[in-house]
N, C-alpha and C positions, 0 to 999 in steps of 0.2 A: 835592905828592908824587904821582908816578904812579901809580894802581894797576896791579896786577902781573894776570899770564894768570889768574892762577884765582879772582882777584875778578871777572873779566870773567864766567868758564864759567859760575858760580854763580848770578849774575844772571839769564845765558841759560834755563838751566834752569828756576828760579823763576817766569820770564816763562813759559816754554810750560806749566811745570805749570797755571798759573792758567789759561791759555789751552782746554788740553783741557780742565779741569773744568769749563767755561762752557759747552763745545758738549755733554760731557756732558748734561749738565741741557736743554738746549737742547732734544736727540734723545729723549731720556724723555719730556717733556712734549710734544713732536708725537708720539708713536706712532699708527700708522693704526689704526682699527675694522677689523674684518673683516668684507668685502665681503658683503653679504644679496643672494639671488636670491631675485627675484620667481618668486611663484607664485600657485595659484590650489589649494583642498583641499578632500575630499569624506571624509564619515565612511562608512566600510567597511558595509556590508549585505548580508545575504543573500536569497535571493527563490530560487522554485522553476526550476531549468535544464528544458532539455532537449535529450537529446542524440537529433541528427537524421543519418539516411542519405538524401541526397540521387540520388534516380533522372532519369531522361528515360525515358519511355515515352511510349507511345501509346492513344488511347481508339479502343475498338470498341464493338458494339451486341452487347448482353444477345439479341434476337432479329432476326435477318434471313435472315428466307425469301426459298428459291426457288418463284418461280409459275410452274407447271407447264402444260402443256397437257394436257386431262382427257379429249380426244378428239383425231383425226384429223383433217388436211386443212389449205386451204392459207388463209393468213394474208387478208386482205381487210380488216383495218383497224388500223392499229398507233397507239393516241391518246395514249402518253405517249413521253418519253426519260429519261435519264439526270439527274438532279439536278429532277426535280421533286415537288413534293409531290401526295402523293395521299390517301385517303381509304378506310376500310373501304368497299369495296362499289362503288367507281367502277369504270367500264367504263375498262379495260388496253386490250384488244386483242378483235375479232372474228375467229372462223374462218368460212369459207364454210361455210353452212348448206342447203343444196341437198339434200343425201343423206340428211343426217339429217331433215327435214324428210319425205322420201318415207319414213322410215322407220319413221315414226310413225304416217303415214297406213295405211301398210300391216299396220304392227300393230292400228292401231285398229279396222280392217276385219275383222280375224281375229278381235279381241275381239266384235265384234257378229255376226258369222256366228255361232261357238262358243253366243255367249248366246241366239240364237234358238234352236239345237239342245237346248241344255241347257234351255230353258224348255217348248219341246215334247214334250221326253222326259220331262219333271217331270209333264204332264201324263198323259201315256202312264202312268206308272207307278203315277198318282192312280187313272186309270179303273182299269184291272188290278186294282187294291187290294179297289175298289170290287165290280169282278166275281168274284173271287177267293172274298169274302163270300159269294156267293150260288152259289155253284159254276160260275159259267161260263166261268171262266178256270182256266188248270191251273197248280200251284204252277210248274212250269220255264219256262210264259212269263213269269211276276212275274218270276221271279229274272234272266230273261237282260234283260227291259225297265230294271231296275235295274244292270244291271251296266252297261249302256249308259249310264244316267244318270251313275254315277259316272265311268266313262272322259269323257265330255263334260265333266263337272264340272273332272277334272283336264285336262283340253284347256286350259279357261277361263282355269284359274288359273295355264298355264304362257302362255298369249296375252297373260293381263294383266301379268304381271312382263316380259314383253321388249316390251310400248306401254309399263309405267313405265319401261325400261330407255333406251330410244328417245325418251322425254317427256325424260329426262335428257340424254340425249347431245344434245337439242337446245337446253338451257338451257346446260350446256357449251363450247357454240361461243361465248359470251361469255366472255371471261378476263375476272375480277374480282378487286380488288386484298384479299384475306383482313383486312389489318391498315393503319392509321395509317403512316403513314411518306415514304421519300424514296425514289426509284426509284435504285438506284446501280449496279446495270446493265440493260442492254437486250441483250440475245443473238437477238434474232432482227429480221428489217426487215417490211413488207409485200410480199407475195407468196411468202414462204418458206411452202414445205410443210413441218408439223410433225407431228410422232410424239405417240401419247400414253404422256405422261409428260415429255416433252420442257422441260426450261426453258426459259421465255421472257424471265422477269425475277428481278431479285434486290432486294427492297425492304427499306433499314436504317429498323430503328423509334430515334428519338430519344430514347423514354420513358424506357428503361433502359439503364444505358451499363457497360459493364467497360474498366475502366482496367488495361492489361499495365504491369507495373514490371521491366524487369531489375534482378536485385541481382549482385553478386560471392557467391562459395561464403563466403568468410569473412564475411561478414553473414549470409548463410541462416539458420545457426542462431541467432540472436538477434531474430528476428522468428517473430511469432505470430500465428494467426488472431484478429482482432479490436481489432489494436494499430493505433491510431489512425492519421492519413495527413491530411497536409496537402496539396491538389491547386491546380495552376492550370495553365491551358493559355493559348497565345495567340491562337486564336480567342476568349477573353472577356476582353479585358485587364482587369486588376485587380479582379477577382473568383476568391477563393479560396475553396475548399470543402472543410469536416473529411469525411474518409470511413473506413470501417474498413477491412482488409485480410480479403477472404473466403474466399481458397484462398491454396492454398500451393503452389507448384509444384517442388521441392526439384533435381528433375532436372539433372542438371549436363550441357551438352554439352561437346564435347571440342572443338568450336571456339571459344566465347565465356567457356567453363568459369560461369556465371552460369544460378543460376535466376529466377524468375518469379511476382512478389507480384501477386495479383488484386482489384480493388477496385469491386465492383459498387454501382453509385447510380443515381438517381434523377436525370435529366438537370435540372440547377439551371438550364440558363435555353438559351441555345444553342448548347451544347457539341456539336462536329459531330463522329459517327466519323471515321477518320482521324485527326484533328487529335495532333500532339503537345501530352504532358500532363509536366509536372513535378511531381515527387511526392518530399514528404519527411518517410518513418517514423518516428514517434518510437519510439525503440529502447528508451528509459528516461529517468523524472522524476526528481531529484533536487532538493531542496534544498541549494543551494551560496553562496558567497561569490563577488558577482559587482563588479568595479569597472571604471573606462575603462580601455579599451585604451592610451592614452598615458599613464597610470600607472605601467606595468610596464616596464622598461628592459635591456637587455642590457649587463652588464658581464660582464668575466672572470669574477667567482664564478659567473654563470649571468643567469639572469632575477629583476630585484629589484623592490623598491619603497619609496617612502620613506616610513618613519610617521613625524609629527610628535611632536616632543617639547619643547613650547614654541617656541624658534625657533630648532628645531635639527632637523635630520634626519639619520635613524638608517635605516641601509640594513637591510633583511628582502628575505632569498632569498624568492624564492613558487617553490610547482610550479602551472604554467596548465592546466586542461580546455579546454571549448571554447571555441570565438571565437563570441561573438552578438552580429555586427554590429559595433557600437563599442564593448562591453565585454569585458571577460576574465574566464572561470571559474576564481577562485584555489583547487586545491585544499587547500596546504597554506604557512601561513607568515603569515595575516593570519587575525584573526580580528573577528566585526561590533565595531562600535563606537568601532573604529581609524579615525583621521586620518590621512590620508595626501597627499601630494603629488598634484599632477593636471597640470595647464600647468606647465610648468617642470621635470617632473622630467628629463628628459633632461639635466640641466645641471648635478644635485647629484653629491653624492660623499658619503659616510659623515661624518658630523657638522660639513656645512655650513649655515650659517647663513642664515635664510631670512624672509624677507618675506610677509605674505599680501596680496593683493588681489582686487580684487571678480572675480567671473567677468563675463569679456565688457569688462572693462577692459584 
């Protein structure tokens, strides 16, 4: 007997049900795990910040005198230049001494004329005295032999102060360098005729150095006499020096609009005026939660980070402070103690599954 169409359908159908329920089960039992990204995790800590305004300025010298000419006349010996070291008390530069020299002698002569006079009139006045007792002498020659004496007297002592005056202007014609230091300029050659008073040289002492800081008007007020200052220039490479801030320069110009933080020390080794100095104020210490920089990620919600949660990460908005170097100042959204993603976060998303491995793996 044939069978008829709807024993055929029936069969059909039977056949595919059994058929699906096979792969069913099939598909169930492969289902995939979900995919772990490797990472690398550091437990959240805080440590003290700080937060820095970074300057360029320049170092000058605490003292640098001009040396003067103290007398008259014309240059005959110029012994140093420009950029050399000198010494308290070293011979600069000679004036021609020729006039002063005669002028000395001629004082000196005046002094020893004056003091024979005034020594023979001292005796003049002894005898008189003498006779005066016995009546042989009348009171108005004492008094005029005396008056004599004292006009000689003051002859003498106005003779001696212009031979000191003259001994001086002849010590003088040596220019001597007053202080330690580096000659950093030279304003006159040999053979110049010089004034007195006239500068000849300008010598920077190294001892003591003032560091200029431009700041912007919006920093001024947050800086204070005595707030610490990290310094380094590059005439000393990598050598740094704490210094404090001494003056305050508050003044605003109207072309840089920026005043001027001062920082007088102690020259640490050989820190040359001139030279540019880099300086960076510490404005304020805090205490904050600091982690790496490649922790922290940009997504749409903002700036996050991932804390572990077993092995699973759980997205936390942060708000950043400052950047020190390779780490980030988290102000708000991580607190110590927390684990969180480090290599790899850039790759997670809100409760993906994650792997740990060693750092430097």
């Amino acid at each position: 007997m044939r069978p008829n169409r709807s024993d055929w359908a029936g069969a059909l159908a039977l056949t595919m049900l059994v058929l699906l329920g096979g792969c069913g089960a099939e598909s169930a039992s492969q289902a995939p795990t979900p995919r772990q990204v490797s990472i690398t995790a550091t437990q959240v800590a805080t440590r003290p910040v700080e937060v820095l305004e970074e300057s360029v300025g320049y170092i000058d010298t605490q003292t640098a005198p001009l040396v003067a000419a103290e007398v008259a006349g014309r240059l005959v010996e110029v012994r140093v230049d420009v950029g050399q070291p000198v010494k308290a008390g070293q011979v600069l530069a000679r004036i021609e001494q020729v006039d002063y020299d005669n002028e000395l002698r001629s004082a000196s002569a005046e002094v020893g004329r004056l003091t024979a006079l005034a020594d023979n009139q001292r005796r003049v006045v002894e005898r008189y005295r003498s006779l005066g007792r016995g009546g042989f002498v009348s009171e108005t020659a004492l008094d005029e032999a005396e008056a004599q004496l004292k006009a000689l007297t003051e002859q003498l002592a106005t003779a001696q102060a212009r031979r000191d005056i003259a001994a001086r202007g002849v010590s003088k014609t040596t220019v001597l360098a007053p202080v330690d230091g580096v000659i950093q300029q030279r304003l006159v050659s040999k053979g110049t005729y010089v004034a007195n008073g006239q500068a000849l040289f300008e010598i920077a002492t190294r001892a003591l150095l003032r560091v200029h800081l431009p700041l912007p008007e919006t920093v001024l007020g947050r800086v204070q006499v005595g707030q610490t200052v990290y310094l380094a220039t590059p005439s000393a490479p990598g050598q740094r020096v704490t210094g404090r801030v001494t003056e305050l320069r508050p003044r605003v110009s109207s072309g840089s609009r920026a005043g001027e933080a001062i920082v007088e020390l102690r020259n640490p080794g050989d820190w040359a005026p001139g030279a540019s100095v880099v300086g960076q104020l510490v404005l304020t210490r805090r205490e904050s939660v600091v982690v790496p920089a490649v922790s922290v990620v940009l997504r749409p919600a903002g700036q996050v980070a991932y804390r572990l949660d077993g092995d699973t990460a759980r997205q936390v908005k942060v708000e950043v402070g400052e950047r020190l170097g390779s780490e980030l100042e988290v102000l708000s959204g991580l607190e110590a103690g927390a684990r969180i993603a480090v290599d790899g976060a850039a790759y997670l998303s809100d409760g993906a599954a994650v792997k740990l491995r060693e750092q430097g793996s």
